[in-house]
C-alpha positions as a Python dict, from the first residue, in 0.01 Angstrom:
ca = {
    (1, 'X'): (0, 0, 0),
    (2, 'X'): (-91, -321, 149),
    (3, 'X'): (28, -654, 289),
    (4, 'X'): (254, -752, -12),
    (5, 'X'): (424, -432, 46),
    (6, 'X'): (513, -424, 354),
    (7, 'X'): (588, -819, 377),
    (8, 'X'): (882, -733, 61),
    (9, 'X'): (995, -478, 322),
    (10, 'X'): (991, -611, 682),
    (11, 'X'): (855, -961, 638),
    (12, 'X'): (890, -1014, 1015),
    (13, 'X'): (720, -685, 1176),
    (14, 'X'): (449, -774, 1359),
    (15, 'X'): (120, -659, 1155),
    (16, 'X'): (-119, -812, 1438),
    (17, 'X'): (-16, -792, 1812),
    (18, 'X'): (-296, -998, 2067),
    (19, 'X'): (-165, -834, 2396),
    (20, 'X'): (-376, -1111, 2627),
    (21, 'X'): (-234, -1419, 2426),
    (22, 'X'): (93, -1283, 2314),
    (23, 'X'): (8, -1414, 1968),
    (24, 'X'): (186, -1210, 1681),
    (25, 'X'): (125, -1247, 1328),
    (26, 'X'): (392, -1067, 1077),
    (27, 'X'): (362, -893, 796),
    (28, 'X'): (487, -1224, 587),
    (29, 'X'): (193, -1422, 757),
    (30, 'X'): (-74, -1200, 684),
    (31, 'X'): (29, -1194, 286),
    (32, 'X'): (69, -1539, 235),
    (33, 'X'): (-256, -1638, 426),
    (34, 'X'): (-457, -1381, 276),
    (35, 'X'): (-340, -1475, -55),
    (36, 'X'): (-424, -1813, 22),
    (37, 'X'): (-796, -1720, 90),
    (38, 'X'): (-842, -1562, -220),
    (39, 'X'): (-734, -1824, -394),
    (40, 'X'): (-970, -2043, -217),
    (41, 'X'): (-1212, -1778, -286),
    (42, 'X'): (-1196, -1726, -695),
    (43, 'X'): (-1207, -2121, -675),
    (44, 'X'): (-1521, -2118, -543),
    (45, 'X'): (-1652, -1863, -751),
    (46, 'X'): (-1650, -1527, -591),
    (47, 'X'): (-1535, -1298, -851),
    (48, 'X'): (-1511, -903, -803),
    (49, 'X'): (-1805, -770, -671),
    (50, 'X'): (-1945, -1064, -462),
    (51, 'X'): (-1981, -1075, -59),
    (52, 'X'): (-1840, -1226, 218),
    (53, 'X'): (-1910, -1232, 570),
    (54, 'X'): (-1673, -1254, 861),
    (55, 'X'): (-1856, -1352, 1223),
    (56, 'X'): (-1557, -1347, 1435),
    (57, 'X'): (-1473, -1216, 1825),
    (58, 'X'): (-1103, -1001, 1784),
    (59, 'X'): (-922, -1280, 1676),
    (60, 'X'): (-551, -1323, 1544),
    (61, 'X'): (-698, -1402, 1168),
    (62, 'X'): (-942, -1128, 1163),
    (63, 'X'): (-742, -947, 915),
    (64, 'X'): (-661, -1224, 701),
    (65, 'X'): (-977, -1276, 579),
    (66, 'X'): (-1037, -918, 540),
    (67, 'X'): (-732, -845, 343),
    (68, 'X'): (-838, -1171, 115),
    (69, 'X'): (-1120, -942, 37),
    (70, 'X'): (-979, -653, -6),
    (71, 'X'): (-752, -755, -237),
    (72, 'X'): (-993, -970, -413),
    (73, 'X'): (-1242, -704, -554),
    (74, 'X'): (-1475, -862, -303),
    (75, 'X'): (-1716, -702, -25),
    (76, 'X'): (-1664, -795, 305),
    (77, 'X'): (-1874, -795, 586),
    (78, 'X'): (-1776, -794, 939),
    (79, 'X'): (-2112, -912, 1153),
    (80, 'X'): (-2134, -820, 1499),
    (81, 'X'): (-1973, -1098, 1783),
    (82, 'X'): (-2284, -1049, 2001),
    (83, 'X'): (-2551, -1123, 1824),
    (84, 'X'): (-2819, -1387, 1845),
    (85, 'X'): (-2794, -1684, 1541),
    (86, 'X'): (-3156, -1511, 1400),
    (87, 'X'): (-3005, -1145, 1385),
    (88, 'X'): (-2645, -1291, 1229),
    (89, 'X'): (-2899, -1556, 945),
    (90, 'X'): (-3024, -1194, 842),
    (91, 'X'): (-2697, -983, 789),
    (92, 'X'): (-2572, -1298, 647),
    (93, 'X'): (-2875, -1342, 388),
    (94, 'X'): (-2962, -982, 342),
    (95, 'X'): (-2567, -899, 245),
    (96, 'X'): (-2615, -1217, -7),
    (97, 'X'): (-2277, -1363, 120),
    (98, 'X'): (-2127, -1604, -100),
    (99, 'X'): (-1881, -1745, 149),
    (100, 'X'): (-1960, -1711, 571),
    (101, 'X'): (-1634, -1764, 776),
    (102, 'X'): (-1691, -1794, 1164),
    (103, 'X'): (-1446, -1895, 1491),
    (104, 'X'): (-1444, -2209, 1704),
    (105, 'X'): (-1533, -1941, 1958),
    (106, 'X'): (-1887, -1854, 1796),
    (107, 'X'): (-1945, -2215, 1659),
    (108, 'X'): (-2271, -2251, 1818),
    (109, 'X'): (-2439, -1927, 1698),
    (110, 'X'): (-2272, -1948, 1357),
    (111, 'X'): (-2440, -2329, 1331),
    (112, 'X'): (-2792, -2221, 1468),
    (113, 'X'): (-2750, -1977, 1266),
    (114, 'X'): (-2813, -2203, 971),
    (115, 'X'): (-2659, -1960, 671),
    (116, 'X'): (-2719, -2138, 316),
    (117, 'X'): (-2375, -1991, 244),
    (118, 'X'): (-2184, -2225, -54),
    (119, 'X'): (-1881, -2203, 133),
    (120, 'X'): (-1885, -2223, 508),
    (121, 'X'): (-1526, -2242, 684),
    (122, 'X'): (-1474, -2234, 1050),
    (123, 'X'): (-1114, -2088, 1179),
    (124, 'X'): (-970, -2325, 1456),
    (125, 'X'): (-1204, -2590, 1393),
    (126, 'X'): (-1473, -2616, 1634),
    (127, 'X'): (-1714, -2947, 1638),
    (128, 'X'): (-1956, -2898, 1354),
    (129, 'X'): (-2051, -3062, 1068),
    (130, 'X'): (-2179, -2785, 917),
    (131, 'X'): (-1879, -2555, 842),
    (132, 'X'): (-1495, -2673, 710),
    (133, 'X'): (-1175, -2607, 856),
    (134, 'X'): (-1049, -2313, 751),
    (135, 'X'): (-716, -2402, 808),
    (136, 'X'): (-726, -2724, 573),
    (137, 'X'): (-928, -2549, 350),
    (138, 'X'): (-683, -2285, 258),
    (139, 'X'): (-373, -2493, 336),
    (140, 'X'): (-350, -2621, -23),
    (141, 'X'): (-361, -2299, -213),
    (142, 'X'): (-56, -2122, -304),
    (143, 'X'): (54, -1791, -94),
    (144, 'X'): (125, -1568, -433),
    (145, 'X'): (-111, -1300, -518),
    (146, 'X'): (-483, -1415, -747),
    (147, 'X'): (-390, -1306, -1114),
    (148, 'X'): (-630, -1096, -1120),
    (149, 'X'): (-576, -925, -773),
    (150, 'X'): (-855, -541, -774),
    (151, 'X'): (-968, -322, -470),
    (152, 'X'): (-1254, -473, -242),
    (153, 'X'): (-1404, -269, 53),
    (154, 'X'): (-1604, -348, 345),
    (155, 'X'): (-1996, -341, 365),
    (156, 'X'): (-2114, -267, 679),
    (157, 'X'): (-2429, -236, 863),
    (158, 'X'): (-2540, 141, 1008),
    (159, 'X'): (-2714, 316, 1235),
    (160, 'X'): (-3079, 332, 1163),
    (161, 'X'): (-3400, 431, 1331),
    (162, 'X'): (-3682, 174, 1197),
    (163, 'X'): (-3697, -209, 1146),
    (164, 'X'): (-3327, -389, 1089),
    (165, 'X'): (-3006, -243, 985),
    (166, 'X'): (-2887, -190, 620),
    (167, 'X'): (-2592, -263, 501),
    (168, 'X'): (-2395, 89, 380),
    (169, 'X'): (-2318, -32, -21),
    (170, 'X'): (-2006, 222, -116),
    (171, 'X'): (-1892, 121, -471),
    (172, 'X'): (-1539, -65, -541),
    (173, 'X'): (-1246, 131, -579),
    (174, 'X'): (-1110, 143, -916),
    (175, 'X'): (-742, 126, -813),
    (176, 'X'): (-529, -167, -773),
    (177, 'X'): (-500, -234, -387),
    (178, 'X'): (-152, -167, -362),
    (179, 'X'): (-205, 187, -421),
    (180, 'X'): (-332, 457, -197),
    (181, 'X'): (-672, 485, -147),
    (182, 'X'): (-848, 814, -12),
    (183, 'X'): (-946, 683, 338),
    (184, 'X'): (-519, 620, 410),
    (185, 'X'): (-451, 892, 229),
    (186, 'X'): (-635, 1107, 482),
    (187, 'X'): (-519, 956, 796),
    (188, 'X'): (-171, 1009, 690),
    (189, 'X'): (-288, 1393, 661),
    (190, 'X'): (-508, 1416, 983),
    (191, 'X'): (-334, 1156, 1222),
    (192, 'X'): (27, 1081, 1088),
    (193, 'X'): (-54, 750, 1013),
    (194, 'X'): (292, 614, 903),
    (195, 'X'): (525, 307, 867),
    (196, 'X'): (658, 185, 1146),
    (197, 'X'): (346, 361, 1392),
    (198, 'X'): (197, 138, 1672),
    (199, 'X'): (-254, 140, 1660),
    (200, 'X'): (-402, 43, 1946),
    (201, 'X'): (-716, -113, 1908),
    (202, 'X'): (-898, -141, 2242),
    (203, 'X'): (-1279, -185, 2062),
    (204, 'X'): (-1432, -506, 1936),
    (205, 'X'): (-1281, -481, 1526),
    (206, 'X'): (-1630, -564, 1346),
    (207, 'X'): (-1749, -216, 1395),
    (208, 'X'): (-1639, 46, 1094),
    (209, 'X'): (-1438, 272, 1324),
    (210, 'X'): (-1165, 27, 1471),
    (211, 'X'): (-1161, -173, 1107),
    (212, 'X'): (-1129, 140, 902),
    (213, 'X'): (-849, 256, 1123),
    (214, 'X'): (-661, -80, 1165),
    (215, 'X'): (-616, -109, 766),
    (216, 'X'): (-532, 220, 778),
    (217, 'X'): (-256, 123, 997),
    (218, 'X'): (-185, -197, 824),
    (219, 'X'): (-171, 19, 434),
    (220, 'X'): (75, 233, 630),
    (221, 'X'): (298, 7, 744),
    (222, 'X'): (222, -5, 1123),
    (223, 'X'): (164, -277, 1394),
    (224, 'X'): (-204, -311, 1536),
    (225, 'X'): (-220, -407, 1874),
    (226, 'X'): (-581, -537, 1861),
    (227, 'X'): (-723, -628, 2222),
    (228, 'X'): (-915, -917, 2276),
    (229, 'X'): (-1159, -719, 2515),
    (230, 'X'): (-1127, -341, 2699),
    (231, 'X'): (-954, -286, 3036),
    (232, 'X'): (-872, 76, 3122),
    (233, 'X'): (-560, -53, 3290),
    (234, 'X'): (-450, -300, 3067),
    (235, 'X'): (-544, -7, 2781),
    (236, 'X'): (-249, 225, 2968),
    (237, 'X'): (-37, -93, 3034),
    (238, 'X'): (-33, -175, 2663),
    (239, 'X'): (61, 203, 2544),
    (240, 'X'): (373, 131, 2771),
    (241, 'X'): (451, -180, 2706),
    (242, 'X'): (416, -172, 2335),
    (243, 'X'): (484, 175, 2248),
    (244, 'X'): (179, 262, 2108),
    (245, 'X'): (194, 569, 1875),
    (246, 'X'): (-221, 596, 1790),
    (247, 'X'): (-541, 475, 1939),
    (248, 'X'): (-877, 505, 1933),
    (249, 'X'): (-1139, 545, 2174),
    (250, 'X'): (-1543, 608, 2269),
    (251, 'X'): (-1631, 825, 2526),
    (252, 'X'): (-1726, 552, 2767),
    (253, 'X'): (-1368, 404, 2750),
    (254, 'X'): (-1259, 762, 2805),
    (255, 'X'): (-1528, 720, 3152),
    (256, 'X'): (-1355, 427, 3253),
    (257, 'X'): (-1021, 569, 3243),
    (258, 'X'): (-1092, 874, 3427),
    (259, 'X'): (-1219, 653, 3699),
    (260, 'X'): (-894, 505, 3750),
    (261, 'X'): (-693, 559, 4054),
    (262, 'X'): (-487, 841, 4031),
    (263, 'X'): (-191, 609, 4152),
    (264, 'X'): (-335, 378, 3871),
    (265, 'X'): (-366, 629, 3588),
    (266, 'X'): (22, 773, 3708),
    (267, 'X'): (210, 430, 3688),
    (268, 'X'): (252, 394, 3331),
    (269, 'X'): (467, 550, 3034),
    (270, 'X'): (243, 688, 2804),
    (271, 'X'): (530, 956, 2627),
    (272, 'X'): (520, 707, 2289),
    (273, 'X'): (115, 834, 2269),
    (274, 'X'): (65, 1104, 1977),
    (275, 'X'): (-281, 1075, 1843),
    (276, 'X'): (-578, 964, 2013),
    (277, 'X'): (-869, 936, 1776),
    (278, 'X'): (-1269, 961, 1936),
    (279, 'X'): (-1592, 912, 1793),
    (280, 'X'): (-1910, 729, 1740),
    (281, 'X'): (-2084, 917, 2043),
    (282, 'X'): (-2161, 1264, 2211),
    (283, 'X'): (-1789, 1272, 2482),
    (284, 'X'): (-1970, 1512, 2752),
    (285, 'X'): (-1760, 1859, 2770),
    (286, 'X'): (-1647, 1762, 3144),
    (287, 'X'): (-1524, 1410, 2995),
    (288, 'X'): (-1297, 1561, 2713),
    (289, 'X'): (-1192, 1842, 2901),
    (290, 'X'): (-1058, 1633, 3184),
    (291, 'X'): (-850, 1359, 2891),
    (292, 'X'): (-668, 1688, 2737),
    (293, 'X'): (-594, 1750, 3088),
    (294, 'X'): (-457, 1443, 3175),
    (295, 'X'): (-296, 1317, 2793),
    (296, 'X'): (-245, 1687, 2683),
    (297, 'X'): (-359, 1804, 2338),
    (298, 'X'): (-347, 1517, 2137),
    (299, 'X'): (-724, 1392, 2121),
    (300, 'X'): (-878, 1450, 1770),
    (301, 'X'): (-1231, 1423, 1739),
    (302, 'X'): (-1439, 1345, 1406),
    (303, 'X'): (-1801, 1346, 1295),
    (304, 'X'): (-1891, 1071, 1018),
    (305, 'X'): (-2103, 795, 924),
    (306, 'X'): (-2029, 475, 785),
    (307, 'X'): (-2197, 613, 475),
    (308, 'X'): (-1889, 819, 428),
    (309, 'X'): (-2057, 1084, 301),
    (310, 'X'): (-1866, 1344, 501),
    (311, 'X'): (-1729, 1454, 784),
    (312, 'X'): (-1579, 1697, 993),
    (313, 'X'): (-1294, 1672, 1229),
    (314, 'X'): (-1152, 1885, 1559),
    (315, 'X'): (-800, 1904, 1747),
    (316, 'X'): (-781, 1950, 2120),
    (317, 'X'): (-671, 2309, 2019),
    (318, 'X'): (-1009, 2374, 1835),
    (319, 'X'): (-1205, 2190, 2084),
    (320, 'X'): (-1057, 2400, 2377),
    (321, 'X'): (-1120, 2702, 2195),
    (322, 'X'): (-1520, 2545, 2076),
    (323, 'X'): (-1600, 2351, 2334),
    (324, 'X'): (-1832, 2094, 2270),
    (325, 'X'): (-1798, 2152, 1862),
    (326, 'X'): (-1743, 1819, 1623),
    (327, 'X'): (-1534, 2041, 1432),
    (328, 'X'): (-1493, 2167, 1092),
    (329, 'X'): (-1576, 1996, 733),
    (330, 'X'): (-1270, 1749, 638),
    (331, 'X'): (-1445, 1605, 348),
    (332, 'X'): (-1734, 1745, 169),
    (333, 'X'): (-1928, 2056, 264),
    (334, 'X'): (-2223, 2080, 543),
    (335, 'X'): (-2542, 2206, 513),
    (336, 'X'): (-2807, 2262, 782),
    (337, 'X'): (-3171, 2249, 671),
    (338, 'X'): (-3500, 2322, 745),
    (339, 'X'): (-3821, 2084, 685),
    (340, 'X'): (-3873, 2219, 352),
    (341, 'X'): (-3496, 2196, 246),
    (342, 'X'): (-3362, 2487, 283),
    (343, 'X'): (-3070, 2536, 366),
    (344, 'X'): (-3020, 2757, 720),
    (345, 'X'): (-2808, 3021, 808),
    (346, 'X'): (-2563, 3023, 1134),
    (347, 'X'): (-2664, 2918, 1489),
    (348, 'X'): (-3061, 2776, 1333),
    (349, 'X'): (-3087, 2444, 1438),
    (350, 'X'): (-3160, 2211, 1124),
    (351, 'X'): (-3118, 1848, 1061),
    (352, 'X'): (-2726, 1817, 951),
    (353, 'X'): (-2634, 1727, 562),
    (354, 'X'): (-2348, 1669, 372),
    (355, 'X'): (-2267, 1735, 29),
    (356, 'X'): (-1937, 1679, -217),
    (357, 'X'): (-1849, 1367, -6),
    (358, 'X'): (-1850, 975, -98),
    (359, 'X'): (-2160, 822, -217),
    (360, 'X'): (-2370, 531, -106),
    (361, 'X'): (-2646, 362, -52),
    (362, 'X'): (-2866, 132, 110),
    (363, 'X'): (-2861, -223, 13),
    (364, 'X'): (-3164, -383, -88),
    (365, 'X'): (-3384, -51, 53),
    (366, 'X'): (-3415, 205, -192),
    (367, 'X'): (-3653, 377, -10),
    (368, 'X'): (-3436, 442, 285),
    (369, 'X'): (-3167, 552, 34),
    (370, 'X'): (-3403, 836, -119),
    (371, 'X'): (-3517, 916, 238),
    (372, 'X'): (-3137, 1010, 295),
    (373, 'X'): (-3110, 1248, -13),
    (374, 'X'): (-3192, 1609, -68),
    (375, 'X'): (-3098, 1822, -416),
    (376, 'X'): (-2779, 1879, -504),
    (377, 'X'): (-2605, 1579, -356),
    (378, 'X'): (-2701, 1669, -10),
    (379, 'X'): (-2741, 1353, 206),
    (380, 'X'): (-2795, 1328, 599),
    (381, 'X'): (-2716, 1069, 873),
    (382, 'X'): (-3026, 1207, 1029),
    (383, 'X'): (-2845, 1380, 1316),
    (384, 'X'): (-2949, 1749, 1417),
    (385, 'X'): (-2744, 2092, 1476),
    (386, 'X'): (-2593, 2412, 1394),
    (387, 'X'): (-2325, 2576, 1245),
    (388, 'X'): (-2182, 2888, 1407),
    (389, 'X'): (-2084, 3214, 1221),
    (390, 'X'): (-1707, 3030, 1222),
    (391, 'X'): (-1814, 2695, 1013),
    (392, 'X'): (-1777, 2532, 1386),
    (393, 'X'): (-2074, 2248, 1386),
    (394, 'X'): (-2282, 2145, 1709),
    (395, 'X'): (-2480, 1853, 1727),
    (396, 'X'): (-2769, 1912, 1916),
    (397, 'X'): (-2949, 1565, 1875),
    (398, 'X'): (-2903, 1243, 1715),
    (399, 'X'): (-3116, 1012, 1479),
    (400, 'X'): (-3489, 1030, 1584),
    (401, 'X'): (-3419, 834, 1917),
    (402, 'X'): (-3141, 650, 1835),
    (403, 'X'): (-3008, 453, 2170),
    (404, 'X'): (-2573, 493, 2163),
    (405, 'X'): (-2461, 270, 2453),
    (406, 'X'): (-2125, 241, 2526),
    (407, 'X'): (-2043, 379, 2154),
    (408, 'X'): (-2245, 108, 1996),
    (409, 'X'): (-2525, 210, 1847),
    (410, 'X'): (-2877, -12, 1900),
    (411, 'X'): (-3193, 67, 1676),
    (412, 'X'): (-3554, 64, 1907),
    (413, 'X'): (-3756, -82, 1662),
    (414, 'X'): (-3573, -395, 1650),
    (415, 'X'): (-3654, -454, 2014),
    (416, 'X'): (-3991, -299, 1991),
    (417, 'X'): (-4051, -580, 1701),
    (418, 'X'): (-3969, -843, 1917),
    (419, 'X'): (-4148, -716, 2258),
    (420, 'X'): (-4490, -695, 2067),
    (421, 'X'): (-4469, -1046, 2021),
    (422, 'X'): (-4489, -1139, 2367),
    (423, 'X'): (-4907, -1237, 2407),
    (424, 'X'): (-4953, -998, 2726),
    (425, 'X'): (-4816, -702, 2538),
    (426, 'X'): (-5043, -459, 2354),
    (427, 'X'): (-4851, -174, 2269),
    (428, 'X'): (-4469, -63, 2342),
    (429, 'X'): (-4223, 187, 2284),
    (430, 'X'): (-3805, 177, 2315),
    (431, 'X'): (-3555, 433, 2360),
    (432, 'X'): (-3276, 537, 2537),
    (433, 'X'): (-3203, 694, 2872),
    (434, 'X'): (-2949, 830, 3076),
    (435, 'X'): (-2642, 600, 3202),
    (436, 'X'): (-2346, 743, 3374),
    (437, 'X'): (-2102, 457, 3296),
    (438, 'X'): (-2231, 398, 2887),
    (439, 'X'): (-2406, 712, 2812),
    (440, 'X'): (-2776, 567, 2742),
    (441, 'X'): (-2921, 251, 2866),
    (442, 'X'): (-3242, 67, 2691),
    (443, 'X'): (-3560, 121, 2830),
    (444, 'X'): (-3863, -45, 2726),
    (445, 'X'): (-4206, 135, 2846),
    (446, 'X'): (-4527, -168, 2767),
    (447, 'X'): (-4861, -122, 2771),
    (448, 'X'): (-5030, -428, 2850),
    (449, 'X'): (-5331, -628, 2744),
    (450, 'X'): (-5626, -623, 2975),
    (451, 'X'): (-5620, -854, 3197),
    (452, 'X'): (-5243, -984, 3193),
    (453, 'X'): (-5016, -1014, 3493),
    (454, 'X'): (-4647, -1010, 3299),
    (455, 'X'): (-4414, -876, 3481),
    (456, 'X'): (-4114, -723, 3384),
    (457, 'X'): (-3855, -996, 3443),
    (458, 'X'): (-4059, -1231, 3243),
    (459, 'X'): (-4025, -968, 2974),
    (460, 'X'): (-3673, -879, 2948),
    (461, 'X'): (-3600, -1290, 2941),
    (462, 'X'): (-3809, -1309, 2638),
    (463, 'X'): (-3582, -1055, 2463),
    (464, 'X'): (-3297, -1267, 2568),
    (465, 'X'): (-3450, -1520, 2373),
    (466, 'X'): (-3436, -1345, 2060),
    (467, 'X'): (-3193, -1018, 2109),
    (468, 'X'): (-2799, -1007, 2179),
    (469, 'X'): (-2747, -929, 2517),
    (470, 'X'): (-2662, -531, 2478),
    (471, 'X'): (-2981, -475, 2317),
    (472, 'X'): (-3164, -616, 2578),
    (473, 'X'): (-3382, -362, 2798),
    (474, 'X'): (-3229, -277, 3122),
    (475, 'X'): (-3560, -191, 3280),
    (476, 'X'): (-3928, -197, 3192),
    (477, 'X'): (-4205, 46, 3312),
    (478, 'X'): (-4563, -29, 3224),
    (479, 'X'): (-4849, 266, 3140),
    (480, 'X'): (-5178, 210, 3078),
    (481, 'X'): (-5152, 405, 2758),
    (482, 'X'): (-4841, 493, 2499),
    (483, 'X'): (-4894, 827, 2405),
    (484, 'X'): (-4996, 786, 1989),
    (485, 'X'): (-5145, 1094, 1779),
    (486, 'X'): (-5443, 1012, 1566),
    (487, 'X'): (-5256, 937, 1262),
    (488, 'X'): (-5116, 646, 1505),
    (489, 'X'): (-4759, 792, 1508),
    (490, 'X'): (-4633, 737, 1867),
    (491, 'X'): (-4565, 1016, 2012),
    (492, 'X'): (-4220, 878, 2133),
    (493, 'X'): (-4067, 1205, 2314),
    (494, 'X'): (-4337, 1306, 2550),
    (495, 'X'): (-4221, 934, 2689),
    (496, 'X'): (-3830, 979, 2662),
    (497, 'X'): (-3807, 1358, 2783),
    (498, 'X'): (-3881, 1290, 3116),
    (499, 'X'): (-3603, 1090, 3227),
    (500, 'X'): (-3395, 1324, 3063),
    (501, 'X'): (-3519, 1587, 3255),
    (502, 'X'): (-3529, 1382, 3567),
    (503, 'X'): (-3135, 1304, 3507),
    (504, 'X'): (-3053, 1666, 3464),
    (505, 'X'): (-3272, 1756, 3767),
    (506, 'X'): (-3091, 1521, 3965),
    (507, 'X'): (-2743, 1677, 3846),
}
């Protein structure tokens, strides 16, 4: 189902709740504006199969624009809040977005940002002449459905290891978008996703986890209480006062609640809480084990990708009885396999493939799209583990050095890229290392040209220059020389290990 369902139903339930403004916007609102988008949309063009892109902080129209999408046959793409105007001009141009909508809030990067979009619109004005209102733009379109009204999807930007993201390209449904697609479907199945259920959205909305799960919500009939920013209090505080019924969390947030008070944690009503969802990062044992404690058994973890190529999926219950497992397969089948591959048999570490789930692949890189596949419709996120004798899968390391701060995931060579531009560097290397409050924190180890007297200060402001802030290094060593084999491959682990091992030492 979707908007035009539910606003035939209950035109005035709230579909969008912003707890820190108050601002509600029904199920009535969010049909008629997001029919009058698409209109504006077909009129300038965009017919099924084109792009948009949505740069927006969690905003009370967020969902508008994606639902105008959605129910346009269009792609949409939702482009991080953080980033710098050079990183958005290239998920803007490499997605080959017809139409860029931005926020008052962001008007500065969205104008430096200097997309040659044909159709520019900027929600709540903002002083630009770059961009047009959005809300006269749209205001003289009708609030009916497009005539010819097909599925659209979102096209986001993953987790990779070398250069830039990619955008994940999953083809169109084929069904009309009132009808049940297979992500709601299995929600409803896992999680109990329902009309009438209350989603508590505590993450910023353009990554694939929160957005997935709050049109999820929004197909089942449910309220999403998006927050503008995460608070561990004002998390609990809005369970209470709101009756939240699902949510979804990283591990970090999971950190930051366990740090709480115990006066703090014990003042609020969370009885109205039945499913809390985690993912996107490694939750320590300690972590989880101390959140089934305190909320009881109703955490359900999951292993995916945006790829959605498969995944697997783990009740408290399971988890209690595994600890430290990502579950079970809940769509596809997974395969562990060897350098030649092979596929493994129980408790061999291998890298971790899926096979029988969705397809995808890699816009505009076909070679990183082959680099994912294997024979028989085996495809990898590029994680490593095991499976034990049970079908119970471990993940034992993540995507050759991958940095996941905080649940977000940030891709080395991007800042590598930009360090080596800096004239007193010769040579550098990026990964991630221990943080109690985020997980991993970005360090940047430089080797230096001869001669040079850069310090580090001078070199983490030049990344500010050119980076979003949470890619930015938190500290820089220097060496005199990176460690690089022959071939010229850097020889990135003898570099990383140590602080590992220096963290665990420490513990």
């Amino acid at each position: 189902m979707y908007p035009a369902t539910h606003a035939a139903l209950h035109p005035e339930r709230p579909a969008v709740v912003m707890p820190g403004s108050g601002e509600v916007v029904t199920y009535r609102q969010l049909d008629e504006r997001s029919n009058q988008l698409a209109h504006l949309l077909r009129d300038q063009g965009l017919r099924r199969g084109s792009h948009i892109a949505l740069f927006s902080e969690n905003h009370p129209r967020f969902f508008e624009v994606v639902w105008a999408a959605l129910r346009s046959g269009l792609y949409v793409t939702a482009v991080n809040s953080h980033l710098t105007a050079e990183e958005v001009a290239y998920i803007v141009g490499d997605c080959g977005a017809e139409a860029f909508v931005s926020t008052a809030a962001l008007a500065d990067v969205a104008t430096a940002a200097a997309v040659t979009t044909p159709t520019k619109l900027m929600i709540d004005g903002g002083d630009t002449d770059h961009f047009e209102d959005y809300e006269d733009a749209v205001a003289a379109y009708p609030t009916t459905p497009i005539d010819d009204e097909s599925a659209g999807t979102t096209m986001l930007y993953s987790s990779g290891t070398t250069g830039r993201p990619k955008g994940v390209l999953r083809p169109l449904p084929e069904e009309h978008p009132a009808e049940a697609d297979t992500r709601s479907a299995a929600m409803r199945k896992a999680y109990r996703f329902r009309d009438g259920m209350v989603y508590l959205s505590p993450a910023p909305i353009y990554h694939s986890a929160p957005l997935a799960y709050s049109i999820g919500a929004q197909r089942a009939g449910g309220t999403v209480v998006m927050m503008e920013r995460f608070d561990p209090e004002a998390a609990l505080a809005n369970i209470e006062r709101h009756r939240v019924t699902h949510s979804q969390w990283v591990p970090t947030m999971f950190v930051r609640l366990l740090r709480l008070p115990p006066e703090v944690r014990d003042r609020y009503d969370l009885s109205s809480h039945e499913v809390a969802v985690h993912a996107a990062a490694p939750c320590p044992v300690a972590v989880k084990r101390q959140m089934i404690e305190w909320w009881g058994p109703i955490i359900y973890e999951y292993y995916a990708g945006t790829e959605g190529n498969g995944s697997t999926a783990i009740t408290s219950e399971e988890w209690l009885a595994h600890p430290g497992s990502v579950g079970r397969p809940r769509t596809g089948s997974v395969h562990i396999v060897d350098a030649d591959g092979n596929d493994l048999g129980p408790n061999v570490e291998g890298a971790v493939y899926f096979s029988g789930g969705g397809t995808f692949e890699y816009h505009n890189d076909p070679a990183k799209t082959e680099e994912s596949r294997l024979s028989g419709g085996r495809t990898t996120l590029g994680d490593v583990g095991y499976v034990d004798e049970d079908g119970w899968l471990y993940l034992t390391d993540r995507k050759a050095f991958m940095i996941i701060s905080g649940g977000v995931n940030i891709y080395p060579r991007e800042i590598e890229d930009v360090l080596i531009q800096h004239p007193g560097v010769a040579d550098v290397a990026v990964f991630g290392v221990p943080n109690d409050d985020f997980g991993e924190e970005v360090k940047a180890v430089v080797q230096l040209l001869p001669g040079t007297g850069v310090t580090a200060d001078e070199l983490v402001a030049f990344c500010r220059q050119h980076l979003a802030g949470f890619k930015v290094p938190r500290s820089v060593d220097f060496t005199d020389q990176l460690p690089r084999l022959p071939t010229g491959k850097l020889y990135k682990r003898k570099l990383r290990d140590p602080y590992w091992t220096e963290k665990h030492t420490k513990a």
